[in-house]
PDB file of N, CA, C and O in Angstrom, chain B, residues numbered from 101:
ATOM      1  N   UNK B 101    -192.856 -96.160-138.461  1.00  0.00           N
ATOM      2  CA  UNK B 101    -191.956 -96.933-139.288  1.00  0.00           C
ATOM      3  C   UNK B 101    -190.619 -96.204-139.360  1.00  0.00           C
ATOM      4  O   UNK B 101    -190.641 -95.030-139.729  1.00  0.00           O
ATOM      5  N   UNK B 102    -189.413 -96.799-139.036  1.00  0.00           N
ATOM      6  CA  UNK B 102    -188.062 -96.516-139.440  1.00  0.00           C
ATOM      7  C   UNK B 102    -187.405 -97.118-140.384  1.00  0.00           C
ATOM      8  O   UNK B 102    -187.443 -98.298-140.733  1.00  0.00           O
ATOM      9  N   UNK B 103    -186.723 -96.131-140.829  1.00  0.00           N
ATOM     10  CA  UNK B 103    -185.913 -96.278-142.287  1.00  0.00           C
ATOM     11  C   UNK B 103    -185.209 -96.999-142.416  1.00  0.00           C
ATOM     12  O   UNK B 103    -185.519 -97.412-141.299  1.00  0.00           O
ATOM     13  N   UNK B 104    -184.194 -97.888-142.817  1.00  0.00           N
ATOM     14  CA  UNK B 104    -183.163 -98.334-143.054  1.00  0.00           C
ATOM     15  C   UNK B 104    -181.850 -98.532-144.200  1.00  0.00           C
ATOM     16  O   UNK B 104    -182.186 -98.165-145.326  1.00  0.00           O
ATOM     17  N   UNK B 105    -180.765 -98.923-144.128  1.00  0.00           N
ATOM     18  CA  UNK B 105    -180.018 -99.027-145.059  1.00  0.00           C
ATOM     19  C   UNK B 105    -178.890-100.341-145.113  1.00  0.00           C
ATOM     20  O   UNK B 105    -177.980-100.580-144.319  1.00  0.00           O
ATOM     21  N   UNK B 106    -179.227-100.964-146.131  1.00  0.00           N
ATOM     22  CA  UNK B 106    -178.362-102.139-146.210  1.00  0.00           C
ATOM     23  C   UNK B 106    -176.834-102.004-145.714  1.00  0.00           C
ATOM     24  O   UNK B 106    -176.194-101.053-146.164  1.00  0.00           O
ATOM     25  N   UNK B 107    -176.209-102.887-144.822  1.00  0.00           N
ATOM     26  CA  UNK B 107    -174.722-103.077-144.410  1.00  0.00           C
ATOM     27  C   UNK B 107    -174.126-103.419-145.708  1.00  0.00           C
ATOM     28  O   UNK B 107    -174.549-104.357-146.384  1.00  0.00           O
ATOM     29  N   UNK B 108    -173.164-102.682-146.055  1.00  0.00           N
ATOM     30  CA  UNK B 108    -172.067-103.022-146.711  1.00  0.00           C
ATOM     31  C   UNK B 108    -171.846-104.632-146.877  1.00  0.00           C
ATOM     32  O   UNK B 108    -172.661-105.121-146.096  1.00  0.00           O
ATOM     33  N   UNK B 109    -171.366-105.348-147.311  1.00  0.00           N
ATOM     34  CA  UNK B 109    -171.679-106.930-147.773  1.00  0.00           C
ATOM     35  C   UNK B 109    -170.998-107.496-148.800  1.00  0.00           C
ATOM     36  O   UNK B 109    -171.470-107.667-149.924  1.00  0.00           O
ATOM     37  N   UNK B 110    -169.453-107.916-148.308  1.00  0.00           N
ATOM     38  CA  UNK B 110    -168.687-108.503-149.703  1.00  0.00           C
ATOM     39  C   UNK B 110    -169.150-110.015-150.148  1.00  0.00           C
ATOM     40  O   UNK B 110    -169.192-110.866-149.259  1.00  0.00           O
ATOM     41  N   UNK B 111    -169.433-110.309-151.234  1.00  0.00           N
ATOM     42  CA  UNK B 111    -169.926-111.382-151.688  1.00  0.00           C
ATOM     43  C   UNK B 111    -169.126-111.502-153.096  1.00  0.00           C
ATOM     44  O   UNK B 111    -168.764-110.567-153.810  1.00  0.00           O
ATOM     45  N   UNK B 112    -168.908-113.161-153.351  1.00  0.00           N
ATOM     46  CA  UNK B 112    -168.377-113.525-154.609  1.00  0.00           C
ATOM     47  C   UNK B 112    -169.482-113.675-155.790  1.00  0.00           C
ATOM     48  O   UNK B 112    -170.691-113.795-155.596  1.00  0.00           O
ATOM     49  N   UNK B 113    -168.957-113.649-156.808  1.00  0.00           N
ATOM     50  CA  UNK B 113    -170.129-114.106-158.056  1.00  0.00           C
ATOM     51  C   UNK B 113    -169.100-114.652-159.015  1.00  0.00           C
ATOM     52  O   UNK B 113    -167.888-114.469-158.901  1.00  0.00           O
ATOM     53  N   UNK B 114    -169.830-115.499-160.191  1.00  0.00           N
ATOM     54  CA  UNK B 114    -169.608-115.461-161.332  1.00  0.00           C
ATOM     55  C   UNK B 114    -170.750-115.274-162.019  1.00  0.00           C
ATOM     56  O   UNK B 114    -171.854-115.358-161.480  1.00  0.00           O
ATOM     57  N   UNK B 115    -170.550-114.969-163.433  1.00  0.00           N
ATOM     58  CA  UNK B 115    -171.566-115.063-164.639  1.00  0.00           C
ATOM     59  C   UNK B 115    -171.616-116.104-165.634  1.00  0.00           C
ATOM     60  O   UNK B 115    -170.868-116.084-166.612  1.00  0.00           O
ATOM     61  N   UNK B 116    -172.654-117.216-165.384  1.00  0.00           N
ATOM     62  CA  UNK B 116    -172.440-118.353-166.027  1.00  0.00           C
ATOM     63  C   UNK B 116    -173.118-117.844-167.760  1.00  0.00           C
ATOM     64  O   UNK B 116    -173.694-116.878-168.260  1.00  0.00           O
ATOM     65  N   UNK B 117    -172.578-119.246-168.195  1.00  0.00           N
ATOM     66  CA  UNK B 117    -172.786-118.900-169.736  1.00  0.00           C
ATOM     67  C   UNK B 117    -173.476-120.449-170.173  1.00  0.00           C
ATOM     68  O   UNK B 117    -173.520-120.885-171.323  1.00  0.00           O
ATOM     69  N   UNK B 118    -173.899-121.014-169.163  1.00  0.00           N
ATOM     70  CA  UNK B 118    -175.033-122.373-169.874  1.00  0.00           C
ATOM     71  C   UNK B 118    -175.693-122.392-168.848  1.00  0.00           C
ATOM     72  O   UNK B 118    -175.216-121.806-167.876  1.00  0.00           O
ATOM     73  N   UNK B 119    -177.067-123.100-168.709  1.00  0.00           N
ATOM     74  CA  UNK B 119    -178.001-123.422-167.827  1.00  0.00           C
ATOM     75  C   UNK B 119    -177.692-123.801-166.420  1.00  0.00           C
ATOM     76  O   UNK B 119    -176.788-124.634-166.489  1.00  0.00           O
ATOM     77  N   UNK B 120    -177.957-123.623-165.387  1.00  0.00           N
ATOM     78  CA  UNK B 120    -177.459-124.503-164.402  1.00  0.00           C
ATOM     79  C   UNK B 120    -178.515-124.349-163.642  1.00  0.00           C
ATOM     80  O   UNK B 120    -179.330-123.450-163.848  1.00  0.00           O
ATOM     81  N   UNK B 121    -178.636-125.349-162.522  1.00  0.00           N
ATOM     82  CA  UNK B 121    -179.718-126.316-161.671  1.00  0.00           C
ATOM     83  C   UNK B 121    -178.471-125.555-160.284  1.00  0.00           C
ATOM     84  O   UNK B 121    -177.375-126.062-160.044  1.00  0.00           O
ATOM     85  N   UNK B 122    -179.191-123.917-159.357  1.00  0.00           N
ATOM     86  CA  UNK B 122    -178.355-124.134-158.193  1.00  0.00           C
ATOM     87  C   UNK B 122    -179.034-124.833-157.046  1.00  0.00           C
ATOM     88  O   UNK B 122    -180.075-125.479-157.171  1.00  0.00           O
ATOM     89  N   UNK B 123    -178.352-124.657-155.879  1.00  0.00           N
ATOM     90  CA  UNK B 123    -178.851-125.515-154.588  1.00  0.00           C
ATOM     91  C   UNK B 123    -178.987-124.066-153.901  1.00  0.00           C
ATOM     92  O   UNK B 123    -178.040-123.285-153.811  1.00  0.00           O
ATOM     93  N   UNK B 124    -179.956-123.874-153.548  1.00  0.00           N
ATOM     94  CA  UNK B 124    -180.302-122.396-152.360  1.00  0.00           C
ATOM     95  C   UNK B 124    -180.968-122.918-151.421  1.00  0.00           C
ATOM     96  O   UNK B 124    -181.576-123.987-151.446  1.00  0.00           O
ATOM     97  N   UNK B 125    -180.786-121.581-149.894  1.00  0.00           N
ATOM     98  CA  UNK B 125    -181.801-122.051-148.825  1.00  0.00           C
ATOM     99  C   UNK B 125    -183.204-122.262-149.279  1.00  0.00           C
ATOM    100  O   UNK B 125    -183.692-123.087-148.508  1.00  0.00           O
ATOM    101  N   UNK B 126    -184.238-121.834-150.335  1.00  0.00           N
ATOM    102  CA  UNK B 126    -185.190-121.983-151.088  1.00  0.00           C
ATOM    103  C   UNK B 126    -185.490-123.284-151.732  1.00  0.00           C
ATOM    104  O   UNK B 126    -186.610-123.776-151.865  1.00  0.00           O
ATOM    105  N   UNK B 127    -184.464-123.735-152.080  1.00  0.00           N
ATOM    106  CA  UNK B 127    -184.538-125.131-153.162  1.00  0.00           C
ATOM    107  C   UNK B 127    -184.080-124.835-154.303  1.00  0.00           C
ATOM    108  O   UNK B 127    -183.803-123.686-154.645  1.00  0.00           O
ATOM    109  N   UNK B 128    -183.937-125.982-155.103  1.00  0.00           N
ATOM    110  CA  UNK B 128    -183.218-125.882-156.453  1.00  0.00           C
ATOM    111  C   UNK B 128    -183.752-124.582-156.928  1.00  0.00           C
ATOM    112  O   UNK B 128    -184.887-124.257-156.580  1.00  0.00           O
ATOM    113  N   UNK B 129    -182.885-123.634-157.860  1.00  0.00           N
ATOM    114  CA  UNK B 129    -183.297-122.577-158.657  1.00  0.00           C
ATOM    115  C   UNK B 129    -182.527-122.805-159.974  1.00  0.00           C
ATOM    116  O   UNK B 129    -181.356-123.159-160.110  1.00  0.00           O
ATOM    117  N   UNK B 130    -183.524-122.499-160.985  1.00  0.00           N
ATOM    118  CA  UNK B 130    -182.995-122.595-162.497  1.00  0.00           C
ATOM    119  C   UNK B 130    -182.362-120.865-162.761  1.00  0.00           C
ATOM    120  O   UNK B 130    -182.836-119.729-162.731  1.00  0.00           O
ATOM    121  N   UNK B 131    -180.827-121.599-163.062  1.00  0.00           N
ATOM    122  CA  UNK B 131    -179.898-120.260-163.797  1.00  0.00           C
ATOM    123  C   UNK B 131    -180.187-120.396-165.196  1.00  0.00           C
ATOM    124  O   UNK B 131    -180.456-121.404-165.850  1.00  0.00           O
ATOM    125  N   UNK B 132    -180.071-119.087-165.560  1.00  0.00           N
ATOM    126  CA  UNK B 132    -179.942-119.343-166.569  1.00  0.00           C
ATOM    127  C   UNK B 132    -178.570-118.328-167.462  1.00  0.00           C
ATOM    128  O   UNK B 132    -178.030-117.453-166.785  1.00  0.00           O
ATOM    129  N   UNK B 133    -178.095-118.523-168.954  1.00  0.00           N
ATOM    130  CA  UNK B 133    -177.030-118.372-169.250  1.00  0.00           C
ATOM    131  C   UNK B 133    -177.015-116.682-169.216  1.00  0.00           C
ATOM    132  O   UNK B 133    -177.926-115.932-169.567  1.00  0.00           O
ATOM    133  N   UNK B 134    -175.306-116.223-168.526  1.00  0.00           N
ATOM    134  CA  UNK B 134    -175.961-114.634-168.660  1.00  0.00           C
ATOM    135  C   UNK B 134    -176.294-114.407-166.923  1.00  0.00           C
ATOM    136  O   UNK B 134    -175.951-113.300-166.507  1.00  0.00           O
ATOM    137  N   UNK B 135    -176.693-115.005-166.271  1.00  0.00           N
ATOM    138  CA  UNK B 135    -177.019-114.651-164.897  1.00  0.00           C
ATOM    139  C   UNK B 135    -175.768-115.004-164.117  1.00  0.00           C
ATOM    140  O   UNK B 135    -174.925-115.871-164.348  1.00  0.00           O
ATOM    141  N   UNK B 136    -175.892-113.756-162.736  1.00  0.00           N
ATOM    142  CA  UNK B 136    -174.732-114.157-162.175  1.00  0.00           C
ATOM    143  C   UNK B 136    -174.681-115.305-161.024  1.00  0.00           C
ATOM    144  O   UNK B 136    -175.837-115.269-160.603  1.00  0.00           O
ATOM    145  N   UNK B 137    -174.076-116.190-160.360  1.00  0.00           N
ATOM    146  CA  UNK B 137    -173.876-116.872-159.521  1.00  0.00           C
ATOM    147  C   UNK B 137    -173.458-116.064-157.806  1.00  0.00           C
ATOM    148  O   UNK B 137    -172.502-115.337-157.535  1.00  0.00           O
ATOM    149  N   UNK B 138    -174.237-116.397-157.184  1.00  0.00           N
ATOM    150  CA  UNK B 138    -173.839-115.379-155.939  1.00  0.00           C
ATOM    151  C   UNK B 138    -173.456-116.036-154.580  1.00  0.00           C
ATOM    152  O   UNK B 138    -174.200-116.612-153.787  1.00  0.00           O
ATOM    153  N   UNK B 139    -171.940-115.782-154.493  1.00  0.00           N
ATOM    154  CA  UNK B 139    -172.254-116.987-152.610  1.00  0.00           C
ATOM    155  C   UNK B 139    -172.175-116.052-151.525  1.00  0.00           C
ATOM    156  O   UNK B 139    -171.384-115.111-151.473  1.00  0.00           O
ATOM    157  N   UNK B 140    -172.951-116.326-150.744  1.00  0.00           N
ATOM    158  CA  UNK B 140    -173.293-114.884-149.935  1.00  0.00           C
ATOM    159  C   UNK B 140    -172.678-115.424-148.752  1.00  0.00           C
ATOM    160  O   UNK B 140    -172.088-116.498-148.867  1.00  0.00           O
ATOM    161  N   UNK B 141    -172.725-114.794-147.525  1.00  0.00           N
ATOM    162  CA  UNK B 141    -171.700-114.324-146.292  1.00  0.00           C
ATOM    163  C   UNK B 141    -171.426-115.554-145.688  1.00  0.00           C
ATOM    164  O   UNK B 141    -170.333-115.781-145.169  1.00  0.00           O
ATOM    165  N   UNK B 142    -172.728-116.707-145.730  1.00  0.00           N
ATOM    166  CA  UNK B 142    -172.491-117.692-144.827  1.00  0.00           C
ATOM    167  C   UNK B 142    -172.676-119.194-146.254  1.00  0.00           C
ATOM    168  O   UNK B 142    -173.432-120.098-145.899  1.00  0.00           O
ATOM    169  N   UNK B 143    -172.212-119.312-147.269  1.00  0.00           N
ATOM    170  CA  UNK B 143    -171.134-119.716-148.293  1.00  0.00           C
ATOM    171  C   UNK B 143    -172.904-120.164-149.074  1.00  0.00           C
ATOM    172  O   UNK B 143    -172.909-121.060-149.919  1.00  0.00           O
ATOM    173  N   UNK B 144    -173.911-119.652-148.796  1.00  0.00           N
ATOM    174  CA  UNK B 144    -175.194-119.321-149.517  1.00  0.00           C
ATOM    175  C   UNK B 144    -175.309-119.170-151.196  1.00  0.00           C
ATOM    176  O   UNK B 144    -174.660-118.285-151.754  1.00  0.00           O
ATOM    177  N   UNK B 145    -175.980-119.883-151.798  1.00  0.00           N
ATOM    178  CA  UNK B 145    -175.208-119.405-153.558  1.00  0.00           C
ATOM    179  C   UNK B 145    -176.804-119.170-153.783  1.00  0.00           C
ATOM    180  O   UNK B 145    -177.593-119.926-153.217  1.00  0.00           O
ATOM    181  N   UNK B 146    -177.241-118.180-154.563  1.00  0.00           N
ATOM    182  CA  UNK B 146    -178.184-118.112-155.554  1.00  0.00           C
ATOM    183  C   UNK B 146    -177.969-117.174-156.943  1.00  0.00           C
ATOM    184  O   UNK B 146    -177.034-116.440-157.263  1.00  0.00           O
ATOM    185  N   UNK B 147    -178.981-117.443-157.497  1.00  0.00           N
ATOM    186  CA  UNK B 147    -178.461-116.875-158.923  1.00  0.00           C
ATOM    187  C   UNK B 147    -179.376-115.359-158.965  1.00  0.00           C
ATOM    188  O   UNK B 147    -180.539-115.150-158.618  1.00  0.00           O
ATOM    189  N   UNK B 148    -178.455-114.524-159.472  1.00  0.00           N
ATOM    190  CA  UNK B 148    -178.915-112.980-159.720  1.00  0.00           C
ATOM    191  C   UNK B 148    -179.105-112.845-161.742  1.00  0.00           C
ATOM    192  O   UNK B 148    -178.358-113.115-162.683  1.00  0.00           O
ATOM    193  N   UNK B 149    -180.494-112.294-161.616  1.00  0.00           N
ATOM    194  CA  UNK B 149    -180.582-111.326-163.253  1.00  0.00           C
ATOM    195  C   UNK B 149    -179.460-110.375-163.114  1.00  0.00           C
ATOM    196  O   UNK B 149    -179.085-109.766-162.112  1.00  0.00           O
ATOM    197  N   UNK B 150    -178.887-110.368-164.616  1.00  0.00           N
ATOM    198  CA  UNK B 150    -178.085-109.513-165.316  1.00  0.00           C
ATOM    199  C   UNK B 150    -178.272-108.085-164.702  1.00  0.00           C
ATOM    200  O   UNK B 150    -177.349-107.417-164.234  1.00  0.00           O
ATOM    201  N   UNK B 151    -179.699-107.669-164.769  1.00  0.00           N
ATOM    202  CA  UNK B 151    -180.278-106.580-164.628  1.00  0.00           C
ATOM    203  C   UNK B 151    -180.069-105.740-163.554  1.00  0.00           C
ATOM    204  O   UNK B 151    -179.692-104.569-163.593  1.00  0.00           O
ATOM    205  N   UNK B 152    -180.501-106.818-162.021  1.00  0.00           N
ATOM    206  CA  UNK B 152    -180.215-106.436-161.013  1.00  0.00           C
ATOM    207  C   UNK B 152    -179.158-106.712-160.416  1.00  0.00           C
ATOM    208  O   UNK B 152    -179.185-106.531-159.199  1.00  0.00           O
ATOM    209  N   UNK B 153    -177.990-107.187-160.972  1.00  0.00           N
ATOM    210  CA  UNK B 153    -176.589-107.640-160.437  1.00  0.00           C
ATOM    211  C   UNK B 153    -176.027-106.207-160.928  1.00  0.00           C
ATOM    212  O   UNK B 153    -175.174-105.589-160.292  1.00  0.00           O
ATOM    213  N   UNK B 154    -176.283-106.004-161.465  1.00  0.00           N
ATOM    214  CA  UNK B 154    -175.962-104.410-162.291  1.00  0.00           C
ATOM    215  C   UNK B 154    -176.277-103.580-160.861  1.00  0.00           C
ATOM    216  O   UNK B 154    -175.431-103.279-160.019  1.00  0.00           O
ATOM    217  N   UNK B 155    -177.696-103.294-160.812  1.00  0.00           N
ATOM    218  CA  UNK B 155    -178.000-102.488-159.969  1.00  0.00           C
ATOM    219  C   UNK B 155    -177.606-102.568-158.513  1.00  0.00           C
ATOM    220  O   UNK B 155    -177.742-101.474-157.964  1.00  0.00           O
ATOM    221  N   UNK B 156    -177.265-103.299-157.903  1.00  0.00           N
ATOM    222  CA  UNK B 156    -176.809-104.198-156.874  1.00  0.00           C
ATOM    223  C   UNK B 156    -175.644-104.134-156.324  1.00  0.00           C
ATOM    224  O   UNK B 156    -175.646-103.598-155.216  1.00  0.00           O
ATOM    225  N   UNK B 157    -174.421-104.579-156.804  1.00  0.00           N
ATOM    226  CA  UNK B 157    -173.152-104.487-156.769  1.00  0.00           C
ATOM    227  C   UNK B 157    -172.652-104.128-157.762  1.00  0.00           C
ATOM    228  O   UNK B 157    -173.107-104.182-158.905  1.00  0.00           O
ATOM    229  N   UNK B 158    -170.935-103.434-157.123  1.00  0.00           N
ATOM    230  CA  UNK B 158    -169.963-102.789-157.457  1.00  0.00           C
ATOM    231  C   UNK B 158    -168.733-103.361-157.338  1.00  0.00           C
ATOM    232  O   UNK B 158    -168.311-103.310-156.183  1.00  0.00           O
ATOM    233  N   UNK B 159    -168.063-103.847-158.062  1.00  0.00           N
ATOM    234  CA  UNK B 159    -166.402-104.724-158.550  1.00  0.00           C
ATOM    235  C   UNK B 159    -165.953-104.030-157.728  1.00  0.00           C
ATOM    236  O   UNK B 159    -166.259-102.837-157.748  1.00  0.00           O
ATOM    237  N   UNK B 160    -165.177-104.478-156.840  1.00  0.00           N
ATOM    238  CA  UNK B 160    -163.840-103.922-156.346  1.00  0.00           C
ATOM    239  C   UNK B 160    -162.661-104.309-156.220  1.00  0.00           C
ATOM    240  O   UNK B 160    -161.996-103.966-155.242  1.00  0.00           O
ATOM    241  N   UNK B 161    -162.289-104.908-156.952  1.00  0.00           N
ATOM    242  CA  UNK B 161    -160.685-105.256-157.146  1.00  0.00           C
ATOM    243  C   UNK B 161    -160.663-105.320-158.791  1.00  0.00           C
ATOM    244  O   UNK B 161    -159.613-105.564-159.385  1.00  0.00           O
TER     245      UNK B 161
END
């Protein structure tokens, strides 16, 4: 087994503040208020816990 390490990866978010119903490659996913919104490289959105958006990414601008 070899190791690996995630590529670097700019992605947008927001942090919604009411319920929302997103559309992912998965199927609908329930946000909820407080979680962040994520659109990933190829314009992909799912919703991230508080918790691990923390652990995860780093603001840069």
């Amino acid at each position: 087994m070899q190791t690996f390490v995630k590529k670097p990866v700019k992605v947008k978010a927001y942090q919604t503040d009411q319920p929302l119903i997103i559309e992912t490659l998965e199927g609908n996913m329930k946000a909820s208020p407080g979680d962040w919104i994520v659109t990933g490289v190829n314009g992909e959105k799912y919703p991230v816990k508080p918790d691990i958006f923390q652990k995860t990414y780093d603001k840069i601008n």
